[in-house]
C-alpha positions in Angstrom: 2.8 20.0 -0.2 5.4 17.1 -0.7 4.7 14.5 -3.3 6.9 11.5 -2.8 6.5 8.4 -5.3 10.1 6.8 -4.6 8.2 3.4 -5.4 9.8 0.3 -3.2 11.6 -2.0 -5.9 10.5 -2.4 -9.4 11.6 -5.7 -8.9 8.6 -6.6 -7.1 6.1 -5.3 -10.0 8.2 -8.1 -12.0 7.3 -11.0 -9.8 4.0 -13.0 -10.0 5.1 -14.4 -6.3 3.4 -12.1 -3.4 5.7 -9.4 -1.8 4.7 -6.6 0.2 6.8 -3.7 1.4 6.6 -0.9 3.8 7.5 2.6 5.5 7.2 5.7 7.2 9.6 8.6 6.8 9.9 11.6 8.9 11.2 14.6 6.8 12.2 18.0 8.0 12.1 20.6 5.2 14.6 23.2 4.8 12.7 25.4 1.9 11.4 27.8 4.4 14.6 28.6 5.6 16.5 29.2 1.8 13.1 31.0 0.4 11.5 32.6 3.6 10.1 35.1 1.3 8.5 32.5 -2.1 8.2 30.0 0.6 7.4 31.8 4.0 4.1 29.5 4.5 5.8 25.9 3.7 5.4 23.5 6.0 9.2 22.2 8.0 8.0 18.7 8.9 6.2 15.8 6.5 5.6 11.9 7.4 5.2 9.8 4.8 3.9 6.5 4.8 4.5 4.6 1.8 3.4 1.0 1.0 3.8 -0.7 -2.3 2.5 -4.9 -2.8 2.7 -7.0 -5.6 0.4 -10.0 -6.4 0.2 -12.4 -9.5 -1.9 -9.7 -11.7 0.4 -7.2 -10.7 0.9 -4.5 -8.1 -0.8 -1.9 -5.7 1.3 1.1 -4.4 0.2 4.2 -2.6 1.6 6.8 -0.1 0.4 9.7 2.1 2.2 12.7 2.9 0.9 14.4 5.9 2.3 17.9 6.3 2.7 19.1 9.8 3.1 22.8 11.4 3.4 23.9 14.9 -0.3 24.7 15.2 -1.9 22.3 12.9 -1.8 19.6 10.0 -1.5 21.7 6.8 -2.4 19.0 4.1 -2.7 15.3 3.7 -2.1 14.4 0.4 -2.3 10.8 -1.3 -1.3 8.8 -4.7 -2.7 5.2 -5.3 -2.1 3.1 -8.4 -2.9 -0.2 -9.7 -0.9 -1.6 -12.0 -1.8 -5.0 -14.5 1.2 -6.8 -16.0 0.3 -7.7 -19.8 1.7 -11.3 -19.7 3.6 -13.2 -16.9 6.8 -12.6 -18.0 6.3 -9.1 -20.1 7.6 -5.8 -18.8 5.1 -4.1 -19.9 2.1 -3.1 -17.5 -1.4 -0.9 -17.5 -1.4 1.2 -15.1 -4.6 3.6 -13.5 -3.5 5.9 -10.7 -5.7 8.7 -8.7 -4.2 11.7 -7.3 -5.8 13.8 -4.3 -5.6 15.6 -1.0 -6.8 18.0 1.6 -5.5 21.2 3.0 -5.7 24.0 5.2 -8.8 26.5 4.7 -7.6 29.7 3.4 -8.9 32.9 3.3 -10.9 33.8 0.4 -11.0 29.9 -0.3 -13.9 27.6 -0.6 -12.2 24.9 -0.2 -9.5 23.1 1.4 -9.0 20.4 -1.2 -6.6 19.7 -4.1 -7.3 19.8 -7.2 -8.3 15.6 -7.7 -6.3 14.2 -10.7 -6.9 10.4 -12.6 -4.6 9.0 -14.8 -4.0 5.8 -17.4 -1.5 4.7 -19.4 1.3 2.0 -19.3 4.6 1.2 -17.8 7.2 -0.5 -18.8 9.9 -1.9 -16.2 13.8 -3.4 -16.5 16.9 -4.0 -14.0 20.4 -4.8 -13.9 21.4 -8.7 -14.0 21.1 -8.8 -9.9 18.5 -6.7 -9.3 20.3 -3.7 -8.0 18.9 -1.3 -10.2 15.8 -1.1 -11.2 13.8 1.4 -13.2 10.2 2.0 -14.7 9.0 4.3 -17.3 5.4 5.2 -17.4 3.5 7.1 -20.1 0.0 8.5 -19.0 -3.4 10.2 -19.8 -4.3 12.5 -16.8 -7.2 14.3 -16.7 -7.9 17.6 -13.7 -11.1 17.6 -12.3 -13.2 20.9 -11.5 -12.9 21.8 -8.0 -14.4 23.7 -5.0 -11.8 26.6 -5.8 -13.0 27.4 -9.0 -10.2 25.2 -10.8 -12.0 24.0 -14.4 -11.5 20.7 -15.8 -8.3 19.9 -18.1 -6.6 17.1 -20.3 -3.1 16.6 -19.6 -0.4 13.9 -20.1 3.0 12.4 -17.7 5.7 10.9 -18.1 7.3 9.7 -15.1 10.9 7.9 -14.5 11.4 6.1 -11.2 14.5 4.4 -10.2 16.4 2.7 -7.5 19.9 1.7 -7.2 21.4 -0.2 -3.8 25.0 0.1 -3.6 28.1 -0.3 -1.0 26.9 -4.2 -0.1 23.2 -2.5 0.1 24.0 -0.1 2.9 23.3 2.7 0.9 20.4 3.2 -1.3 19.4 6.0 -4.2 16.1 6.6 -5.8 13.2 9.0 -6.8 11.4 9.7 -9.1 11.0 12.5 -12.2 7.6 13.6 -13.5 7.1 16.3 -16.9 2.8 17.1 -17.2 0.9 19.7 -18.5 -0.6 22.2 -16.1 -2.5 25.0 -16.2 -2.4 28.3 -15.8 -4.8 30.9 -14.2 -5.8 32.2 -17.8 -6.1 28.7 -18.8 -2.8 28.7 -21.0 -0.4 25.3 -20.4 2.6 25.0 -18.9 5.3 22.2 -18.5 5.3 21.3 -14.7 8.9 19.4 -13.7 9.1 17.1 -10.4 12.0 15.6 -9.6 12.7 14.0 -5.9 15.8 12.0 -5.7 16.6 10.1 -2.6 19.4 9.2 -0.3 19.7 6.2 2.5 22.2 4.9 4.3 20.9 1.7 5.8 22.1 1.8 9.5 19.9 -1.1 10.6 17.8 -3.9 8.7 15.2 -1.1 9.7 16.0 2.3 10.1 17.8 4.3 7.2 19.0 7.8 7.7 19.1 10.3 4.9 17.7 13.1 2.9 15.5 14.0 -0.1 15.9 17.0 -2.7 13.1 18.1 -4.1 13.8 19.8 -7.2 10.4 21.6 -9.3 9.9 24.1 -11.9 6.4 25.7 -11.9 5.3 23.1 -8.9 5.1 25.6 -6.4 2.4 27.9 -6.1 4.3 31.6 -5.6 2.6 34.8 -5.1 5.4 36.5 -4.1 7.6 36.7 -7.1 7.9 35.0 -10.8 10.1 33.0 -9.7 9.4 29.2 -10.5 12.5 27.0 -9.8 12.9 25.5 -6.5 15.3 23.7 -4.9 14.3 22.0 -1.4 16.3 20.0 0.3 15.0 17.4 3.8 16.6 15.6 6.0 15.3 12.4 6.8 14.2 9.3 9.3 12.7 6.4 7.6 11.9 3.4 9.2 11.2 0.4 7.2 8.6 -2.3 8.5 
């Protein structure tokens, strides 16, 4: 399952003016092909739609990934915030975010959900003098909720980094995200989960970028085949911005 929070323009969570953005990528996964043996069941082709709008309290963002294989759609999988600036002209915000999904039945399973996550914290947001890079930190509460699959309850905590940087007279574009959190392991011990998906675009109309995304994890992926926990998986990528 993809998790993409590449998060439009923290300039727009600055604003108290209305701004909306919007897009849907097309991404064709390579990680099947470098781990065919960790990785023999991934998925080679994700859309993402992605939306993100600001208003006067704040801002809304979500996106969906939908994973897609040859026989059927393997997961849908969704995060949605709200964030509340403290002040009109602070860079400081609240911000409440739930995480959730659906997947493939599979065998032995009783469900084909993912595990639902909620979190709270607060972000904070800068950028350069002209806007053309922008950044936001966010420190967070998340809590696990107890599943269909037997998954229990459990605390946990984020922080996330997210960043965007336009370049080359704003042809080309880089951004992502980094998340550290607790997670949990089968005997209920903790582990530091590491997400990192940085993004390249090169702008070859007002709507349609071309480029790629890396996602980079360590003890993200679910493995059975192995102990390995570190991978690297690289897309190539359509995204066409509404």
């Amino acid at each position: 399952m993809e998790m993409r929070k590449t998060i439009v323009s923290a300039l727009m969570a600055l604003t108290a003016l209305p701004a909306i953005s919007q897009n849907i990528q097309l991404h064709y996964d390579f990680g099947r092909n470098i781990y065919s043996n960790e990785e023999a069941a991934r998925q080679k082709v994700t859309i993402t739609l992605e939306q993100f709008k600001a208003d006067k309290w704040g801002s809304w963002y979500y996106f969906v990934d939908v994973d897609l294989s040859r026989k059927e759609t393997r997961g849908a999988y969704t995060e949605i915030s709200r964030e509340i600036n403290l002040g009109k002209e602070s860079p400081f915000a609240v911000h409440i975010e739930y995480d959730g999904g659906l997947g493939s039945r599979l065998a032995g399973t009783t469900s084909g959900s993912y595990q639902q996550a909620g979190l709270a914290g607060f972000a904070y947001y800068g950028h350069s003098a002209d806007f053309s890079k922008t950044w936001s930190i966010q420190l967070l509460y998340k809590t696990y909720f107890k599943d269909a699959n037997a998954n229990s309850a459990y605390h946990s905590a984020q922080l996330t980094g997210v960043w965007g940087i336009d370049f080359a007279g704003k042809k080309c574009r880089f951004a992502g995200f980094i998340d550290f959190w607790r997670g949990q392991k089968a005997n209920g011990h903790g582990q530091l989960v590491i997400l990192t998906e940085p993004q390249f675009w090169f702008n070859a109309t007002d709507h349609l970028a071309i480029g790629s995304e890396i996602e980079i994890s360590n003890n993200f992926i679910y493995n059975t085949y192995d102990d390995k926990t570190f991978f690297v998986n690289p897309t190539l990528a359509l995204k066409w911005n509404f």
